[in-house]
C-alpha positions in Angstrom: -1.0 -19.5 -12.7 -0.1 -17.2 -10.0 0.4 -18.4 -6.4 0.6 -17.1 -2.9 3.1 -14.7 -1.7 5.8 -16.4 0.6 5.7 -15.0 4.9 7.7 -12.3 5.2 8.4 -10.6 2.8 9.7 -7.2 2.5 9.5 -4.1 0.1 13.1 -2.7 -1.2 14.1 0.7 -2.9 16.6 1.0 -5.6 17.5 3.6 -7.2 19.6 4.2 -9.8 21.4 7.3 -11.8 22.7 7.1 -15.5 26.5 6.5 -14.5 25.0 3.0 -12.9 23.1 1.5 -15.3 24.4 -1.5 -17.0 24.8 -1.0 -20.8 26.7 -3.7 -21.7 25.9 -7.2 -23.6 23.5 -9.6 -21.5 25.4 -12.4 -20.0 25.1 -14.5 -17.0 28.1 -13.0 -15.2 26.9 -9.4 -15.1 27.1 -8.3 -11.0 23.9 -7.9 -9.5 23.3 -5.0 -7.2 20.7 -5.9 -5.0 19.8 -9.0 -3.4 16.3 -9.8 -2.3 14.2 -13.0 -0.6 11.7 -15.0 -2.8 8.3 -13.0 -2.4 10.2 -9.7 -2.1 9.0 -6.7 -3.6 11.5 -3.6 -5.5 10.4 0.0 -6.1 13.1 1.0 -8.8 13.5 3.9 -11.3 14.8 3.2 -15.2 16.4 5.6 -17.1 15.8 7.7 -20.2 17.2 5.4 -23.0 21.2 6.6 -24.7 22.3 6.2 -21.0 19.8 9.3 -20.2 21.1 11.7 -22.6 17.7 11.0 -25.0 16.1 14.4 -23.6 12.8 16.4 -24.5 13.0 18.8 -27.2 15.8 17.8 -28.7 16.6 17.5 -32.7 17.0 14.9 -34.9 20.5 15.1 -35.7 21.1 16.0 -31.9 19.2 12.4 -31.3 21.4 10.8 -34.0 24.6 12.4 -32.7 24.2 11.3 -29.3 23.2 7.7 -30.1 26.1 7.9 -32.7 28.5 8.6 -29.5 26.8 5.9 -27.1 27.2 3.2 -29.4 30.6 4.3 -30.5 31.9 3.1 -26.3 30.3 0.1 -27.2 27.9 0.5 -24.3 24.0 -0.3 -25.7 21.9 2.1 -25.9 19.3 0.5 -23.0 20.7 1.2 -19.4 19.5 -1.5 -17.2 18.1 -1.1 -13.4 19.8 -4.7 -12.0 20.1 -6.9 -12.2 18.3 -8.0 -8.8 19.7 -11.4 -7.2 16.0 -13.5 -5.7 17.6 -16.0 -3.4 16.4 -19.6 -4.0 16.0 -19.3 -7.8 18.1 -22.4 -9.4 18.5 -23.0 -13.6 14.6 -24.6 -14.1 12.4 -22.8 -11.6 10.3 -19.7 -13.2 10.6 -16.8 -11.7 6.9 -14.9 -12.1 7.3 -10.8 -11.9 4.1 -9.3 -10.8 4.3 -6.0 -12.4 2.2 -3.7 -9.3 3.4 -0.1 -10.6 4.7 2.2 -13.1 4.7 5.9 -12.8 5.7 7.5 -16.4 8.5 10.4 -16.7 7.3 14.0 -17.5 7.6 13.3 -21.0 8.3 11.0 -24.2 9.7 11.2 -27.0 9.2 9.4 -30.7 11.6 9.7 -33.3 11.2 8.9 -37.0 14.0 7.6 -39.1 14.4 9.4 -42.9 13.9 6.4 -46.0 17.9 5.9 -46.1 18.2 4.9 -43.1 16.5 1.5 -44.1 14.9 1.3 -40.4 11.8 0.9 -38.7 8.9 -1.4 -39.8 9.1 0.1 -43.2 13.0 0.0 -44.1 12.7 -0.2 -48.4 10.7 3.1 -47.8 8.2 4.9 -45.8 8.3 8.2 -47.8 10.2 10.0 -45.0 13.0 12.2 -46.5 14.3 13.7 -43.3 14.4 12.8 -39.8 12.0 13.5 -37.3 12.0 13.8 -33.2 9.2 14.3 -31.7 8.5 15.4 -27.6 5.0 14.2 -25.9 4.7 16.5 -23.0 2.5 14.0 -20.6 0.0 15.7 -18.4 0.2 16.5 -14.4 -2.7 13.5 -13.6 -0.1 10.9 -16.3 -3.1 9.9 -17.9 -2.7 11.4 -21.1 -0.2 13.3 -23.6 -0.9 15.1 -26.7 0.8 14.1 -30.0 -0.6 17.0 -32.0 -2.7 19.7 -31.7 -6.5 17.4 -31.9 -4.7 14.4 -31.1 -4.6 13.3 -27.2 -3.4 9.8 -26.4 -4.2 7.8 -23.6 -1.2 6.6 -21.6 -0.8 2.6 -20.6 2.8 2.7 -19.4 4.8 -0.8 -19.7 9.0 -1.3 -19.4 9.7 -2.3 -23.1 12.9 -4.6 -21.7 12.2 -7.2 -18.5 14.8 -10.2 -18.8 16.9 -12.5 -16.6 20.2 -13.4 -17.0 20.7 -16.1 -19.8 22.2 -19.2 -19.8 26.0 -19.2 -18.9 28.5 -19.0 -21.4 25.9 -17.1 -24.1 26.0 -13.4 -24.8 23.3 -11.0 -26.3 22.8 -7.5 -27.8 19.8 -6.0 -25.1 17.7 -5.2 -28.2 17.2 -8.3 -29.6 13.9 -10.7 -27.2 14.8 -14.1 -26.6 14.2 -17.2 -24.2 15.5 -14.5 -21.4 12.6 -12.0 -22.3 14.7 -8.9 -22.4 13.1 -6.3 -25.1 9.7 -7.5 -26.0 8.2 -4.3 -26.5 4.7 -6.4 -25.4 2.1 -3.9 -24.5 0.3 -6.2 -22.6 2.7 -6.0 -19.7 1.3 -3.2 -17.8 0.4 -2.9 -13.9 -1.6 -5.7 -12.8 0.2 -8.4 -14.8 2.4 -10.8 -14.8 5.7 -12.3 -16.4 6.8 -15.8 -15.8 10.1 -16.4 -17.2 12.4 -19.5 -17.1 15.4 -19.1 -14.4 18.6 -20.3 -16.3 21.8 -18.8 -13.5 21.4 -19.2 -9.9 19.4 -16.1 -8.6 17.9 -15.4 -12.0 19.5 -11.7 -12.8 16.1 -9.8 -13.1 16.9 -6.4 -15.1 14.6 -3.8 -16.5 14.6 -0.7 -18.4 13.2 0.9 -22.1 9.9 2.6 -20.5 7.1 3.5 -22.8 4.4 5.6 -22.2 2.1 4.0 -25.0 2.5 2.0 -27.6 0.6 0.4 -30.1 1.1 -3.1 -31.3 3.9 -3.3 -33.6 5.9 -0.8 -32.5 5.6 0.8 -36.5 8.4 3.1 -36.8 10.8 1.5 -34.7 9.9 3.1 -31.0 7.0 3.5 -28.8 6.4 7.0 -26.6 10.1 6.2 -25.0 10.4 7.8 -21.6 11.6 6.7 -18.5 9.9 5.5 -15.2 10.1 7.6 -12.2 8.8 4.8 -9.9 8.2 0.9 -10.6 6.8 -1.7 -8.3 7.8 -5.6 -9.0 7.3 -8.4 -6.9 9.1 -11.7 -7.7 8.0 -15.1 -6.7 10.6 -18.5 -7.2 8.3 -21.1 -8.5 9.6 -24.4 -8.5 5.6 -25.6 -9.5 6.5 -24.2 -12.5 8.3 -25.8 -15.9 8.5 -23.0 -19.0 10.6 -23.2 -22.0 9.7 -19.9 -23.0 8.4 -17.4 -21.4 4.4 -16.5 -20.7 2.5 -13.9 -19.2 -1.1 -13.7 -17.4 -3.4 -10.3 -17.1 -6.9 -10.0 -15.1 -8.5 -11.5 -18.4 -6.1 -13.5 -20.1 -3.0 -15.6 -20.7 -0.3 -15.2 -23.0 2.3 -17.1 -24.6 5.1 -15.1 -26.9 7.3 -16.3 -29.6 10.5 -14.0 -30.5 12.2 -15.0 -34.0 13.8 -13.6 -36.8 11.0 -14.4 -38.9 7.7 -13.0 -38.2 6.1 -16.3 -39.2 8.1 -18.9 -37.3 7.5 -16.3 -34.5 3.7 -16.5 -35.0 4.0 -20.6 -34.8 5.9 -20.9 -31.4 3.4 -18.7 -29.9 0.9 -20.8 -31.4 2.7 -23.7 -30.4 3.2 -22.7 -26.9 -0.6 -22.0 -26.2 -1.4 -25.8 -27.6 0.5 -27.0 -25.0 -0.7 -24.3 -22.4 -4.3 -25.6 -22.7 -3.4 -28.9 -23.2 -1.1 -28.5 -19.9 -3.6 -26.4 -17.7 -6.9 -27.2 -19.3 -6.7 -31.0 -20.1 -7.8 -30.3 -23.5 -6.4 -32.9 -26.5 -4.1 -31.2 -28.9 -6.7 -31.4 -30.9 -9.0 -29.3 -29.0 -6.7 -26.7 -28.4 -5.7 -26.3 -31.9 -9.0 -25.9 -32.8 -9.8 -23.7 -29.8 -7.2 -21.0 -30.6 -8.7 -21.1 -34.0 -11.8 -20.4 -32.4 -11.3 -18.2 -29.7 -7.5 -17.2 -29.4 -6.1 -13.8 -31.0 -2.7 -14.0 -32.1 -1.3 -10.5 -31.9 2.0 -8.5 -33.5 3.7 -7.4 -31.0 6.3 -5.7 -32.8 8.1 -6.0 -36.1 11.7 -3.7 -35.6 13.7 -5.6 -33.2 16.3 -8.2 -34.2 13.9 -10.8 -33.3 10.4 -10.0 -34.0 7.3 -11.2 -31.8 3.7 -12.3 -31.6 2.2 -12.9 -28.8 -1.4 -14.9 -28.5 -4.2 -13.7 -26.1 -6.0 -16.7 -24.3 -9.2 -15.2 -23.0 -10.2 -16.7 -19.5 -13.7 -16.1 -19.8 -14.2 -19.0 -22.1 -13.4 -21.1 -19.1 -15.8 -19.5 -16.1 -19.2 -22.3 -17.2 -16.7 -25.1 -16.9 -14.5 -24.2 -14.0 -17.4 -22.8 -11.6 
């Protein structure tokens, strides 16, 4: 799926403070900040989430109270980096984000909501009584951080929200995935990957933010190792080759297709759906080959169940295809 890099292209850096992030609804008239050519890359910065007042050590009711006062402005509680205007994306084309780089904060935090709450992946009841915040100090080489004493995790770093503007006229809450991407909380989508996601406003809008230091699939208790991202390196690539109705991604060793929906179910069938048709599309295999084949060989994962939309996404392994493509 990917494709060459257009001539000329040039590396950008933008950064961004808490006072500039965009924390409002996701709409297609939002101003963009930066302006690059197709092929162009951005090193960027996100911000801690709560418009960078979530901080290490603090306590849960200091958590609660600031989140409490973010929301209460109306702002949401994801500042976004962007959005980024890539000249030559039209409504149609798919814009494909090759993720190069992501440098983790000093630290993360993870935060567990008491039983009354009703939140998280458990919301009739997780036997929590109180509140919890939690700070993951992550080490000088960011490779690891420490949850408890005999407890060291390994850190795969991924931006929880990537999105594009959507279509004109329609508004969304940043938490909730859709057609747009947006929060996806997919921890596939770590450097060395990519995101192809349908263009719908002229220049596309590309915004980021919600970095996670780790995650597992899921996202159980309602948030990953949240953090922020001191440096991030995207290219973006205009493909007009390309028709998507939803949005897919590609690692070293597979493809992936994503369905977003309220129910975890009819989530699980449009990512299902999506991959028939990618290997019908790309492979030339009958529908019913490639039903049968993701029976056979495709892993349909959780990829989290707390957002307003929940997702699955399906792992397509390439090396099933190296005998017949060499």
């Amino acid at each position: 799926m990917l494709t060459a890099v257009p001539s000329k292209s040039k590396v950008h850096t933008f950064k961004i403070t808490p006072d500039q992030a965009y924390s409002g609804m996701l709409e297609s008239a939002i101003p963009h900040v930066l302006t690059i050519d197709d092929g162009d890359s951005v090193i960027f910065n996100t911000v801690m989430l709560q418009e960078g007042k979530l901080r290490a050590g603090m306590t849960y009711q200091e958590f609660t109270d600031t989140r409490s006062e973010v929301v209460s402005r109306g702002n949401s509680i994801y500042p976004l980096t962007g959005p980024f205007f890539i000249k030559g994306a039209e409504p149609g084309d798919v814009l494909e984000v090759r993720i190069k780089r992501i440098v983790p904060g000093d630290y993360a935090v993870n935060f567990i909501h008491p039983d009354e709450k009703k939140l998280g992946g458990l919301p009739d009841g997780a036997g929590v009584k109180e509140g919890l915040f939690r700070t993951l100090r992550i080490s000088a080489d960011k490779k690891t951080a420490e949850f408890i004493p005999g407890v060291t995790l390994p850190l795969s770093p991924f931006l929880g929200f990537m999105a594009v503007a959507p279509k004109p006229g329609g508004k969304h809450p940043p938490g909730v995935p859709s057609y747009f991407a947006g929060n996806m909380d997919n921890k596939e989508l770590i450097a060395g990957t990519a995101l192809f996601i349908p263009v719908n406003v002229p220049g596309a809008l590309f915004m980021a933010a919600d970095a996670h230091a780790m995650q597992g699939d899921g996202e159980s208790c309602g948030n990953a190792a949240e953090t922020y991202a001191e440096e991030v390196e995207m290219e973006f690539i205009v493909r007009k080759d390309m028709k998507l109705e939803r949005l897919m991604a590609e690692t070293p060793t597979h493809w992936i297709t994503m369905g977003f929906h309220e129910d975890l179910d009819e989530a699980a069938r449009i990512a299902l759906r999506d991959a028939i048709a990618f290997l019908s599309a790309a492979k030339g295999l009958s529908t019913e080959e490639a039903y049968g084949l993701c029976s056979l060989a495709v892993d349909f994962r959780v990829t989290q169940i707390v957002d307003g939309n929940k997702g699955i996404h399906s792992m397509i392994p390439k090396s099933i295809f190296r005998k017949i493509e060499n």
